[in-house]
C-alpha positions as CSV (number, residue, x, y, z in Angstrom):
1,X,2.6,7.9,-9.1
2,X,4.8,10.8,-8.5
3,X,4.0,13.1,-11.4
4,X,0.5,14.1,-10.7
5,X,0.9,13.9,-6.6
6,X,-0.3,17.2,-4.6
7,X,0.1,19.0,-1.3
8,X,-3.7,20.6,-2.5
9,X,-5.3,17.1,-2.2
10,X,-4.1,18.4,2.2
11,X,-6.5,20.7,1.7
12,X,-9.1,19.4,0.1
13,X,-9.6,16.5,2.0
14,X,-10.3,19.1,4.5
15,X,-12.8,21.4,3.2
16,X,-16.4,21.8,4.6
17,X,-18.2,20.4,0.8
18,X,-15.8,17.1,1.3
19,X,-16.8,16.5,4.3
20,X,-20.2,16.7,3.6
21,X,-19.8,14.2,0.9
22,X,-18.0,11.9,2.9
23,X,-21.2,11.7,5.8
24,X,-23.2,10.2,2.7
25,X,-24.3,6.5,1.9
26,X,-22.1,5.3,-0.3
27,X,-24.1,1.9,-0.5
28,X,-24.8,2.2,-4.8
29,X,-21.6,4.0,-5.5
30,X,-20.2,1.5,-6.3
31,X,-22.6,-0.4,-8.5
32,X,-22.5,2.7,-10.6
33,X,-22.4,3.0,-14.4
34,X,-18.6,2.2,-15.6
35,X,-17.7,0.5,-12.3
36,X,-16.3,-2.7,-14.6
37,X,-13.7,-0.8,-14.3
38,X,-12.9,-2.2,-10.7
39,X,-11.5,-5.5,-10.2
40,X,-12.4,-6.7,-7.3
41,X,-13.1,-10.2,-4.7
42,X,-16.2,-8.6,-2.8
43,X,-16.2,-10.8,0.0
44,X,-13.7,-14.3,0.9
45,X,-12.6,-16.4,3.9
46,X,-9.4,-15.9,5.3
47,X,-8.1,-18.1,8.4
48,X,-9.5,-15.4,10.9
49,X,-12.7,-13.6,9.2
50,X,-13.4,-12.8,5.9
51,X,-11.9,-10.0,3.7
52,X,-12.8,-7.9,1.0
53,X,-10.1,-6.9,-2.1
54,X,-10.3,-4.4,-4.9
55,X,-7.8,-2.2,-7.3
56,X,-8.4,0.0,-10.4
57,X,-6.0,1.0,-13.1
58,X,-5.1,4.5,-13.9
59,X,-1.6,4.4,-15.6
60,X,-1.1,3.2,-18.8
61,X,0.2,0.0,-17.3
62,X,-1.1,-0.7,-13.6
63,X,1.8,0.1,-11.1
64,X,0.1,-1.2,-8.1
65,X,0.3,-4.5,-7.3
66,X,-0.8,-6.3,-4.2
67,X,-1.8,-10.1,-3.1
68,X,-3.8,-11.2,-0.2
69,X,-2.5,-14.5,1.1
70,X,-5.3,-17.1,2.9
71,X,-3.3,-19.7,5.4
72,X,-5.0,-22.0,7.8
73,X,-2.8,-20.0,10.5
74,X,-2.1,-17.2,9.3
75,X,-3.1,-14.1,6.5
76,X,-1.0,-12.2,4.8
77,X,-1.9,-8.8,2.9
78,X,0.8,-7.1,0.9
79,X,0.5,-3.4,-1.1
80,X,3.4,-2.3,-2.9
81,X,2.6,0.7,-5.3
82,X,5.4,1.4,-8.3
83,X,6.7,4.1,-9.9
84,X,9.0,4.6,-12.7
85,X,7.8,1.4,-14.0
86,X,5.9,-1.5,-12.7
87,X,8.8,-3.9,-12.4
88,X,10.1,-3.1,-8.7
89,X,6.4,-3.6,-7.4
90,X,6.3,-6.7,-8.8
91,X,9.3,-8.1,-8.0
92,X,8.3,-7.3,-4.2
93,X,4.6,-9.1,-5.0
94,X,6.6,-12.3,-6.5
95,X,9.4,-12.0,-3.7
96,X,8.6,-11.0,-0.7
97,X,6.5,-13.5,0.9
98,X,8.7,-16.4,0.1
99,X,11.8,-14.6,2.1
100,X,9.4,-14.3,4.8
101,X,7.9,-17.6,5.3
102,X,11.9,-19.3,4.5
103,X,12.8,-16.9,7.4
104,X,10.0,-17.8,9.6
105,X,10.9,-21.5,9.1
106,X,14.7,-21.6,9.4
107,X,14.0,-19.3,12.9
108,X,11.1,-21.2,13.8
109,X,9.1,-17.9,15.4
110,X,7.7,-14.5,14.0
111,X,9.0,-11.1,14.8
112,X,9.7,-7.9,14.1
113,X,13.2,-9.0,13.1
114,X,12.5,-11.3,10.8
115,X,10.1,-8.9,8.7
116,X,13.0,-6.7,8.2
117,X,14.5,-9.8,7.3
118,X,12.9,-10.5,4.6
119,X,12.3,-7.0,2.9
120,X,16.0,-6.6,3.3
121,X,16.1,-9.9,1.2
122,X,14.1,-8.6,-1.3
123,X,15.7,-5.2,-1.8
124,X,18.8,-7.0,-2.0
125,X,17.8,-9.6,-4.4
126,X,16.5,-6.4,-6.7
127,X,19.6,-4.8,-6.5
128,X,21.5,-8.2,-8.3
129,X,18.3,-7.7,-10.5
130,X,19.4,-4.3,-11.4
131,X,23.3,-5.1,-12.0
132,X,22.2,-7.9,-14.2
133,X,19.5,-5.5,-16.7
134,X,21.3,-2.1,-16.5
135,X,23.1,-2.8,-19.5
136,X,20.1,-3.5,-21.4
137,X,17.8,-1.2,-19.5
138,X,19.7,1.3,-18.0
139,X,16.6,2.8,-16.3
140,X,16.1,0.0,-14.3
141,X,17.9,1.7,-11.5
142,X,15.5,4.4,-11.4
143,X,12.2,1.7,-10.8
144,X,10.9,1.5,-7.1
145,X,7.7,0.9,-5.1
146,X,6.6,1.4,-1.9
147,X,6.1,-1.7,0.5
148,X,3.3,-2.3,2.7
149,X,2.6,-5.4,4.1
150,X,0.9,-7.0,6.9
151,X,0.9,-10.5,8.8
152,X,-1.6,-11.8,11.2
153,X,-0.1,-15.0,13.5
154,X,-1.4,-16.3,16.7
155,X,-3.3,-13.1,17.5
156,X,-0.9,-10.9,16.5
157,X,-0.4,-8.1,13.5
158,X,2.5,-7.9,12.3
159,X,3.1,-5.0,9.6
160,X,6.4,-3.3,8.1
161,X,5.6,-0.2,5.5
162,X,8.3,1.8,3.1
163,X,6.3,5.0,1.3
164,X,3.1,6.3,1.8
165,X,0.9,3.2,1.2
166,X,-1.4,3.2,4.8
167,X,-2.5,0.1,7.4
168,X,-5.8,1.7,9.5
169,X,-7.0,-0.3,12.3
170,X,-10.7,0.1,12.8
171,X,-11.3,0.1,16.8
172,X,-13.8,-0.3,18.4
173,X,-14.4,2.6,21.1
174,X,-14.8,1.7,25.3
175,X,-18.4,2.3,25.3
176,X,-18.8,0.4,22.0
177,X,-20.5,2.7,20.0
178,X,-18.0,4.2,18.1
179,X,-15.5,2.7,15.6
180,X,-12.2,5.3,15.6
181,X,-9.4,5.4,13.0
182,X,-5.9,3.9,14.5
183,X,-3.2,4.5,11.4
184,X,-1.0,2.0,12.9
185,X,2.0,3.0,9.6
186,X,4.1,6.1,9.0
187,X,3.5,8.1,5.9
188,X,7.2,8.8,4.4
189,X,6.6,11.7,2.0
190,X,8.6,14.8,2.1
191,X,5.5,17.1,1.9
192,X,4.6,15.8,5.8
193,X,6.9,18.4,7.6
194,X,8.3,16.0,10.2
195,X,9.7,13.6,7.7
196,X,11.8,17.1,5.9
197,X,13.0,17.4,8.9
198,X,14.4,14.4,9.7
199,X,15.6,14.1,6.0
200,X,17.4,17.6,6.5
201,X,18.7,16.0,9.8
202,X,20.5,13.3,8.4
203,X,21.4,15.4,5.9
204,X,23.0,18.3,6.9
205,X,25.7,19.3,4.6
206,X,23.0,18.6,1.7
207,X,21.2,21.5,1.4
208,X,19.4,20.2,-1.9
209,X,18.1,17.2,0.0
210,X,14.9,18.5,0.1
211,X,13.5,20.7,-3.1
212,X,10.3,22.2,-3.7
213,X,9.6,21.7,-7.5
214,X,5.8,23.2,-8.7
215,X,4.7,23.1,-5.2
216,X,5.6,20.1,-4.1
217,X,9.0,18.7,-1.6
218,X,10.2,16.1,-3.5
219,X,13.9,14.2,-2.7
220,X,16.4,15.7,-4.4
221,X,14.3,17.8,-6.7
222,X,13.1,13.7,-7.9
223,X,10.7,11.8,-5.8
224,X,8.4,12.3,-3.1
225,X,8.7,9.7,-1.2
226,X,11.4,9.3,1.9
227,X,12.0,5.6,1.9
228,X,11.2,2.5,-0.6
229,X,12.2,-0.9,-2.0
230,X,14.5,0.0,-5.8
231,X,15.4,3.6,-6.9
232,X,19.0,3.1,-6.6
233,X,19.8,6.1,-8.6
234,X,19.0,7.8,-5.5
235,X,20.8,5.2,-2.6
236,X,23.7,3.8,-4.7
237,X,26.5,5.5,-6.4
238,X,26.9,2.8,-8.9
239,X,23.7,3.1,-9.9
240,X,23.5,7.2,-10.7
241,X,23.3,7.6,-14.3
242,X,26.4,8.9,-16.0
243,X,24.8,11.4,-18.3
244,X,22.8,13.2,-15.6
245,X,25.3,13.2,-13.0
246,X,23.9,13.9,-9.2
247,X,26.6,14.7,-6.3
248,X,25.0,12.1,-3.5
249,X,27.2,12.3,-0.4
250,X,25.1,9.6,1.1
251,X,22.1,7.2,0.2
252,X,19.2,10.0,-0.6
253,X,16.5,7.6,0.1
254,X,16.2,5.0,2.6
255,X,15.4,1.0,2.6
256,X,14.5,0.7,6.4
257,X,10.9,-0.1,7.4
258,X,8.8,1.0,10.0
259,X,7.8,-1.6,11.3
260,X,5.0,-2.0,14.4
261,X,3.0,-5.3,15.9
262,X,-0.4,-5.0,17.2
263,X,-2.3,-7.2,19.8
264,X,-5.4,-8.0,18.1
265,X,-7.5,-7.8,20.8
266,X,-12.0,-8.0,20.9
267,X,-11.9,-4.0,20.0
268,X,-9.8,-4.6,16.8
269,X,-13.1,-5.0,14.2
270,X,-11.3,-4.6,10.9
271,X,-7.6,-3.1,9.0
272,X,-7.7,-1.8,6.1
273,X,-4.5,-1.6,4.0
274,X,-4.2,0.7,1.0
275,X,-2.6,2.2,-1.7
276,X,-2.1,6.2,-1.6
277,X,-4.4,6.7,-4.3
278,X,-7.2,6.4,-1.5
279,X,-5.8,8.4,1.1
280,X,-5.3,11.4,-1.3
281,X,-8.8,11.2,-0.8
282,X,-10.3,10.7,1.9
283,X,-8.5,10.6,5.4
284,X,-7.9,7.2,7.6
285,X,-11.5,7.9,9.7
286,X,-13.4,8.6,6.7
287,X,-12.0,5.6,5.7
288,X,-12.9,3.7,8.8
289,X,-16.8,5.6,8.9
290,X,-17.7,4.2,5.2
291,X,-16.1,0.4,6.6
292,X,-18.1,0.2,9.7
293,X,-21.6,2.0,7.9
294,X,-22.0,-0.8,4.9
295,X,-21.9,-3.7,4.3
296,X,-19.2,-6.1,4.3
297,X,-20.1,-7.5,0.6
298,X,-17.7,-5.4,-1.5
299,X,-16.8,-2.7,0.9
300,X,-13.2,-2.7,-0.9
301,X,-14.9,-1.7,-4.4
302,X,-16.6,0.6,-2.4
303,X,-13.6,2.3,-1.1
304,X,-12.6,2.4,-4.3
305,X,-15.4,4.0,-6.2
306,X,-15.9,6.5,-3.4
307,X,-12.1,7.4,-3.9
308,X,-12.6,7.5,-7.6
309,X,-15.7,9.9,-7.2
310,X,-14.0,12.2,-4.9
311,X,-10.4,12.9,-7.2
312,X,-13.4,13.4,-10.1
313,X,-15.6,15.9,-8.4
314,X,-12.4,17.8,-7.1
315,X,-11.6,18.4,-11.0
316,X,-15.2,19.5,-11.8
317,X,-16.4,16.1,-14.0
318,X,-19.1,13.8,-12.6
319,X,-18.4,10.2,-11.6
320,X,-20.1,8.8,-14.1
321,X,-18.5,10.6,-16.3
322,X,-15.2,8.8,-16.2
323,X,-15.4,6.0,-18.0
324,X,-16.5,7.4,-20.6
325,X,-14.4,10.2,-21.0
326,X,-11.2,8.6,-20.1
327,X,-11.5,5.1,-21.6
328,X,-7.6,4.4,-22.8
329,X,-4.9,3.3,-20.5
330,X,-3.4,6.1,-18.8
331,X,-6.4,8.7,-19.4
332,X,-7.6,8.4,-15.9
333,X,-3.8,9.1,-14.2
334,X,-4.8,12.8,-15.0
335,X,-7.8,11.9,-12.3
336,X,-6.7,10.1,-9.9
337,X,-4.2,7.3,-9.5
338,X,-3.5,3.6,-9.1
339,X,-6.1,2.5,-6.3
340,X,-5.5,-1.3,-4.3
341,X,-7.9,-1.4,-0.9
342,X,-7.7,-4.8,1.0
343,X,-10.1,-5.0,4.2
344,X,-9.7,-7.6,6.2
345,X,-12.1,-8.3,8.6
346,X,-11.2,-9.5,12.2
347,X,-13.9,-11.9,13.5
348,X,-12.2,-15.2,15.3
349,X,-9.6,-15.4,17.8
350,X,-8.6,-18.6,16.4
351,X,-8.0,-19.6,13.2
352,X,-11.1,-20.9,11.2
353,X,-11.6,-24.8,11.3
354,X,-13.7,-24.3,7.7
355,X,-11.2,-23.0,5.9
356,X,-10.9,-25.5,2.7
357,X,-7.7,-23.7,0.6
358,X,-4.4,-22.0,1.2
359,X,-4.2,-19.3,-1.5
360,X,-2.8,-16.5,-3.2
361,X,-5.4,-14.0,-4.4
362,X,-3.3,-11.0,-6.9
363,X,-5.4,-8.1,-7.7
364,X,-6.0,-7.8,-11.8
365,X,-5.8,-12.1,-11.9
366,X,-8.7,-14.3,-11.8
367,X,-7.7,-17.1,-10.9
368,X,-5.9,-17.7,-7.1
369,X,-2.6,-20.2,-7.0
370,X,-1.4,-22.1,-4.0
371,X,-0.6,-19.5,-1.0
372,X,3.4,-20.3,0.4
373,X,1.9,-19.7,3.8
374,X,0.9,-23.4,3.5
375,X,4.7,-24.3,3.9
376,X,4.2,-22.6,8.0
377,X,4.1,-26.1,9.5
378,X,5.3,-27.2,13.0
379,X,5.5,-25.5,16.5
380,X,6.7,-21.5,15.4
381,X,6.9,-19.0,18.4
382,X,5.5,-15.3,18.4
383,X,8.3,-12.7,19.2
């Protein structure tokens, strides 16, 4: 993720000919030659609407991993894009959710508190991880991901985010003609100026907190991103590597969440959660416009595609181009990167009576297995 990241893509996403291209139907983009390459579930029930689910590879092995999670009370999305590695990511995919659901039960109510709960649990269990492998695979400790996930319970949203990964409400405007763009997450990337600042804030006898390195503010000359679940290299002493030695004074990245609850109320029409490798493409309204103008049937492969098609034209090829061109694992990181887009639309107030399974649907697998939302039984609070 980090390598090929760029404060241009600021620009770009801003210029007049993007633009243009954005105001387009995107309805056959992504039924387009080589689009085999996206795995995707076009369109499923989950307990309050239906939701659409889709992720391409661009790294030699796919560092994004994600899981939509169908209870008959609640739905669960979770995003957590890797770096360094894909074994942080999917410790938080395999992880996370069970911390949250044993927390929910023992506590008997969702919150705020509890969220931070459980992704405290599962940087925590990754740092025993760590101790454990370090001997054996000493660059363990330099393995993160970003964390985005998202619960929906008794009308409520729910979400906690680490990284750049994005949660965009789709909203549906007074007079009902309009659906705006509510990015209801914080982007923590050290090229956004406000989060240098508060890095050099809590940093102020570190003047090599921040570092510009071929363009681009990265954490201690390293990584771009402000906050995340693993790279202890950069938060624990124990873990900085004896043969490149770094002077940390104090932890250089952070493990606390944003975190943010949302009433879901009858102007709420969709969220969509995503990877950065669409929002280095198109910006959250763009995002919300191509949603609301097609269909419902794949919109996430859409996203996708349209993504894909931008980061191609902004290095000169054609779309169709790229599967050709860049077949191997890894060919395509030097177009875009690791894409996940989960839409979930919002349609009942209730939870669906027809709702047959409980499951856990991973982007790249085929088959779904048993969701642990199913073990959310009894009288549990909101708040």
């Amino acid at each position: 993720m980090e390598a090929y990241k760029s404060v241009k893509k600021i620009v770009e996403t801003s210029s007049v000919a993007h633009k243009r291209r954005m105001g387009k139907n995107f309805s056959n983009v992504a039924n387009r030659i080589g689009n085999d390459v996206i795995w995707s579930k076009d369109l499923e029930p989950h307990a309050f609407g239906e939701y659409s689910f889709a992720a391409v590879q661009a790294n030699t092995r796919m560092e994004d991993y994600s899981q939509v999670d169908v209870g008959r009370r609640a739905t669960f999305v979770g995003v957590y894009d890797g770096h360094s590695g894909d074994a942080a990511a999917n410790h938080v995919r395999d992880t996370l959710l069970g911390h949250f659901v044993r927390r929910i039960q023992a506590q008997r109510s969702v919150s705020e508190r509890i969220l931070k709960g459980a992704i405290s649990d599962t940087e925590d269990a990754w740092i025993d991880l760590a101790r454990d492998a370090r001997a054996q695979r000493p660059d363990v400790t330099r393995v993160g991901s970003c964390c985005l996930v998202g619960l929906i319970w008794n009308g409520m949203l729910y979400v906690g985010n680490l990284g750049d990964s994005r949660a965009v409400i789709g909203r549906l405007t007074g007079n009902g003609n309009k659906v705006i763009a509510d990015q209801i997450t914080e982007d923590h990337n050290a090229n956004l100026d406000e989060v240098r600042e508060e890095l050099k804030k809590q940093n102020k006898d570190d003047p090599e907190i921040v570092v510009k390195v071929n363009g681009v503010w990265r954490v201690k000359g390293l990584i771009q991103i402000s906050r995340s679940i693993g790279d202890l290299h950069l938060k624990m002493q124990e873990f900085v590597n004896a043969n490149q030695p770094m002077h940390m004074i104090r932890p250089a990245l952070s493990d606390e969440p944003f975190l943010t609850t949302r009433i879901l109320g009858r102007d709420t029409r969709f969220v969509v959660f995503a990877s950065d490798g669409l929002w280095e493409n198109m910006t959250s309204q763009e995002a919300v416009d191509i949603v609301n103008k097609h269909p419902r049937a794949g919109i996430a492969k859409t996203l996708v595609a349209v993504a894909m098609r931008e980061a191609a034209i902004q290095k000169g090829l054609k779309y169709d181009n790229l599967p050709n061109r860049y077949q191997q694992p890894g060919d395509r990181r030097l177009i875009h990167d690791d894409i996940t887009v989960a839409v979930l639309f919002l349609d009942n107030g209730r939870p669906r009576a027809d709702l047959e399974q409980e499951v856990s649907v991973k982007a790249m697998a085929n088959e779904s297995t048993p969701s642990e939302l199913r073990m959310l039984g009894g009288e549990i609070r909101s708040g």
